[in-house]
C-alpha positions in Angstrom: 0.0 0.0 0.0 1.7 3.2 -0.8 0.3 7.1 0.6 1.5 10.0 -0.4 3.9 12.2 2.0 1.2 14.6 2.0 -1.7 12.5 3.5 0.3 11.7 6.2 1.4 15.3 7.4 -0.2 15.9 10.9 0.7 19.4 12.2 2.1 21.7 10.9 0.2 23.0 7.4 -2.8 25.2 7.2 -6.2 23.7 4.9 -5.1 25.8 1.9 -1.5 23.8 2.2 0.9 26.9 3.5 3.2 26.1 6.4 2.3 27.8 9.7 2.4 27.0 13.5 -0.1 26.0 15.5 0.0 26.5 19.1 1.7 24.3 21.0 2.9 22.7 17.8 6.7 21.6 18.4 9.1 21.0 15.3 10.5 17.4 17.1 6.2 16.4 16.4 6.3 17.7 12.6 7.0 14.9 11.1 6.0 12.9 8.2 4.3 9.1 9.5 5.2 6.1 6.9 1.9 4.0 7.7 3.2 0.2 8.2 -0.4 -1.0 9.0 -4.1 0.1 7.9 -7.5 -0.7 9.4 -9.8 1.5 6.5 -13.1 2.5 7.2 -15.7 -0.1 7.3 -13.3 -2.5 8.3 -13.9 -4.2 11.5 -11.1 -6.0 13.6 -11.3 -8.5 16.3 -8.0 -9.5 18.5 -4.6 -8.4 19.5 -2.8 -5.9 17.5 1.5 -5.6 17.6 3.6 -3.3 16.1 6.6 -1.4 15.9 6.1 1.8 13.5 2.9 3.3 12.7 -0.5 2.0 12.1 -3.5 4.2 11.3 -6.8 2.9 12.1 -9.6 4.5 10.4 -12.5 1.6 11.0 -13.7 -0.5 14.0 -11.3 -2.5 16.6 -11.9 -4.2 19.8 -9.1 -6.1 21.6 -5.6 -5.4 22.6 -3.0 -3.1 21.0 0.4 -3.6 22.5 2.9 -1.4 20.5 6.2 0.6 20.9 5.3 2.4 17.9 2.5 5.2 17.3 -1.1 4.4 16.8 -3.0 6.7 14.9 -7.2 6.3 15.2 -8.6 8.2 12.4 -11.9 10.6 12.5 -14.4 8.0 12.2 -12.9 5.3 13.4 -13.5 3.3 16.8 -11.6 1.3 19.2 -12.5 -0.7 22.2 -9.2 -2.1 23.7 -6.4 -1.9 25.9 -4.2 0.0 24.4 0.0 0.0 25.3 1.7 2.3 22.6 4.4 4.4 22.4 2.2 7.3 20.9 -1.5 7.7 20.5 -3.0 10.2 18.5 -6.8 10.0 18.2 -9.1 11.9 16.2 -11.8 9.3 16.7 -13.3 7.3 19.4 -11.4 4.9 22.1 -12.6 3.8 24.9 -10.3 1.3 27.3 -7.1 1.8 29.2 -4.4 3.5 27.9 -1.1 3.7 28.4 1.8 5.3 26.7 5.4 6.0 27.0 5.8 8.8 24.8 2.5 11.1 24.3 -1.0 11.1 23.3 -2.7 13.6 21.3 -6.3 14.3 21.4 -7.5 16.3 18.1 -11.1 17.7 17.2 -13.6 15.8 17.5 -11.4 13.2 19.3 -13.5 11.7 22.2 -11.4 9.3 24.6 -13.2 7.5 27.5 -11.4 5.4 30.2 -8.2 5.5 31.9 -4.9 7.3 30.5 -1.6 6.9 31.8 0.9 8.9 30.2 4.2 11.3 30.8 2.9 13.8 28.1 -0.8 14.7 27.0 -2.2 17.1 24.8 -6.0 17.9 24.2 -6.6 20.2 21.5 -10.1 22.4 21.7 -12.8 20.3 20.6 -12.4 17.2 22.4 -13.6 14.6 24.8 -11.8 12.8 27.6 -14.2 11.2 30.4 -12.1 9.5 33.0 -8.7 9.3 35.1 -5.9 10.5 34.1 -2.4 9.5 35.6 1.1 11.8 34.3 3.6 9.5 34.0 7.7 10.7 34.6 9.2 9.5 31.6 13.1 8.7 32.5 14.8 7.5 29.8 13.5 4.2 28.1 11.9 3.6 31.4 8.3 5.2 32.3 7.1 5.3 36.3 4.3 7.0 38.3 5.1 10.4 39.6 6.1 11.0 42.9 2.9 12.6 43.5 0.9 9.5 42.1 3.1 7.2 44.2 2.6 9.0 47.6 -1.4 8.7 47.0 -1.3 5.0 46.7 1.1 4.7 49.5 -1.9 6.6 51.6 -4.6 4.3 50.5 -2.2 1.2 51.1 -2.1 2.5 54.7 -5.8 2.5 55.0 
């Protein structure tokens, strides 16, 4: 399956196709995504998903994703699963447990519902997110709770 470079440009262009900045738009994000795996609309997935690059989703899944690359859920698209990636960036619906070591990205009309554990999270204006949310301290390849995190379980372990 081949995309053009074009299709997969995220951030970083305007609708009429001039560069710009957006805010909080970084340059280590702009980046062009080679898509490894597709899920196309009106596709729909049962099971447990593995990767190491990039897949887009743009149908239906329910299962398990466990990645260390980036999963990208297209407008339209939903997914029901527990999800372990290194970057999520949704623009549809999920709804599960979620947990990355890297970032996820929330971008109109994303709607996320569930639990997200992450060291980095951005909602753009437009979205959804219903349930907990847990910041992550990234340290190198390892991720761990935050101290803060960490002392509130050690409170409710004492109780």
């Amino acid at each position: 399956m081949v995309f053009k470079k074009s299709f997969m440009r995220f951030i970083g262009r305007s609708k009429d196709g001039e560069e710009g900045t957006k805010m909080f738009a970084r340059e280590d994000r702009r980046q062009d995504f080679d898509i490894n795996g597709f899920i196309g609309k009106g596709m729909k997935v049962e099971g447990k998903l593995s990767f190491d690059k990039t897949v887009r989703i743009d149908g239906s899944f329910k299962g398990e994703i466990n990645a260390t690359g980036t999963l990208v859920v297209g407008e339209g698209a939903f997914v029901e699963a527990d999800i372990k990636v290194g970057t999520l960036i949704i623009n549809g619906e999920v709804r599960g447990t979620v947990e990355a070591t890297g970032r996820v990205e929330l971008q109109a009309p994303a709607k996320l519902v569930g639990e997200l554990r992450a060291p980095n999270l951005i909602i753009g204006e437009g979205t959804i997110f219903e349930g907990n949310c847990v910041m992550l301290k990234s340290t190198g390849a390892e991720t761990t709770y935050t101290d803060v995190y960490r002392q509130e379980e050690e409170i409710q372990e004492t109780h």
